[in-house]
C-alpha positions in Angstrom: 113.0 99.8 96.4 110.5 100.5 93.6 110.5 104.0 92.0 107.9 106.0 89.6 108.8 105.0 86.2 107.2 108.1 85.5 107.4 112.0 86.2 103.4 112.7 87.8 102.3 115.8 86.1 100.5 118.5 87.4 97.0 118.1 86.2 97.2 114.6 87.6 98.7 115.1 90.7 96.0 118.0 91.5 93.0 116.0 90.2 94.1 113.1 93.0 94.6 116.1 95.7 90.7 118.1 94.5 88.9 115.8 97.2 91.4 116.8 99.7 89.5 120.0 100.6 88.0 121.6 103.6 84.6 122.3 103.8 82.9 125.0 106.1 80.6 124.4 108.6 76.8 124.7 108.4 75.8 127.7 110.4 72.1 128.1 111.7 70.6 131.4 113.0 69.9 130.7 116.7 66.1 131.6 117.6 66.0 132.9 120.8 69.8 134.4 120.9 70.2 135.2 116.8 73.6 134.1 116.9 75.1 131.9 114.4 75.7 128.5 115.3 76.0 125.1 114.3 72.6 122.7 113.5 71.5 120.0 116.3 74.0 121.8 119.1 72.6 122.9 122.5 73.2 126.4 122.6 76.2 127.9 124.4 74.9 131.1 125.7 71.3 129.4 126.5 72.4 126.0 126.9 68.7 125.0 125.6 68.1 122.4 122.9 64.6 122.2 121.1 63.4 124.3 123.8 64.7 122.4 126.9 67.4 123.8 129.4 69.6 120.8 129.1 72.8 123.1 130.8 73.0 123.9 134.3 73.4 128.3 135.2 76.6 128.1 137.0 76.8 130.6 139.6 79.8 132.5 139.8 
């Protein structure tokens, strides 16, 4: 079995792991609600997208 002739060091193993990163989400103010939420999404508490219901009231 074939081992690291080699210690890695630090620097090198961290620059490998820098694109290994989480990125937050884009957030977008909501227009009719002003809630954040995120971009090209039907609305949760609407459930409207470009200004058409596309989610059914439930009636509970």
């Amino acid at each position: 079995m074939a081992v690291p002739f080699r210690r890695t060091g630090k620097t090198r193993k961290r620059k490998r792991r820098t694109h290994q990163k989480l990125t937050k989400p884009t957030l977008v103010v909501d227009k009719d609600t002003g809630d954040l939420i995120m971009p090209h999404r039907v609305s949760p508490l609407t459930g409207e997208y470009k200004g058409k219901r596309l989610v059914k009231e439930t009636s509970e």
